[in-house]
C-alpha positions in Angstrom: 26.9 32.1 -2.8 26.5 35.1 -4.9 25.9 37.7 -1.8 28.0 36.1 1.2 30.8 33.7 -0.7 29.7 30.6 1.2 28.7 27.4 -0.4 25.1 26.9 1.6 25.7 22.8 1.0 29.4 22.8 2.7 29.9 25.8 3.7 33.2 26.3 2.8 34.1 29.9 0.9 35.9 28.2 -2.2 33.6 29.6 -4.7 34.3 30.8 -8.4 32.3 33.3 -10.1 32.0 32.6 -14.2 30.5 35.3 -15.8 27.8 35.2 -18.4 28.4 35.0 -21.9 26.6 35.3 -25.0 29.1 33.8 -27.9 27.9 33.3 -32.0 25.1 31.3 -32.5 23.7 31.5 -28.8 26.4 29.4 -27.0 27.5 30.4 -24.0 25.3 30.7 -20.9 22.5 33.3 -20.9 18.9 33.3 -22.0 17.9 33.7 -25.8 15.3 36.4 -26.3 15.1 36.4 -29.8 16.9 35.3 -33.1 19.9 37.8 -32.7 22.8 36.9 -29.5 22.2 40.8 -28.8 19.1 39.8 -27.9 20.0 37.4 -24.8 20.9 37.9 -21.0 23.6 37.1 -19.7 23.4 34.3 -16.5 26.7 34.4 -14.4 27.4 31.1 -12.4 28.9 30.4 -8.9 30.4 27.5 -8.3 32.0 25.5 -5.1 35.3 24.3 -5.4 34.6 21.6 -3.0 31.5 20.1 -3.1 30.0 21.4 -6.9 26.7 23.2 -5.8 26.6 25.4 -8.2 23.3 28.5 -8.7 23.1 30.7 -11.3 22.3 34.4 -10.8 21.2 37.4 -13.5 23.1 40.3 -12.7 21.7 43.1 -14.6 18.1 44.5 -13.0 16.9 45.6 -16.4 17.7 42.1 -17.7 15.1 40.3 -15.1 12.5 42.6 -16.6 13.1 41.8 -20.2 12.6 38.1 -19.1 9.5 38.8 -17.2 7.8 40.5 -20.6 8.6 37.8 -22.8 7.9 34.9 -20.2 5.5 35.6 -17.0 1.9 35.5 -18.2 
């Protein structure tokens, strides 16, 4: 959804984009790296307005590699 606009369950093109956010005291959607909200990346959502598939995608390039040193072993 996030590179062509088409719902891959219905494909209809009714799809929202909700960014990321990282709010006070984590909420919001995005990944905690550490104590601090600073410390979080941001995961943007894409939804279908008519069936509800929705994926979530991490934008930033630099923020996939901060995941993968704190989680791949």
């Amino acid at each position: 959804m996030k590179n062509n606009s088409t719902c891959p369950k219905c494909k209809t093109n009714d799809i929202i984009r909700i960014p990321g956010y990282s709010g006070p005291d984590g909420l919001g959607n995005n990944i905690r790296l550490g104590f601090f909200r600073f410390y979080s990346v941001k995961v943007t959502r894409y939804v279908c307005c008519n069936c509800g598939f929705s994926e979530e995608w991490i934008d930033n390039s630099n923020d996939i590699e901060k995941l993968k040193n704190k989680y791949k072993k």
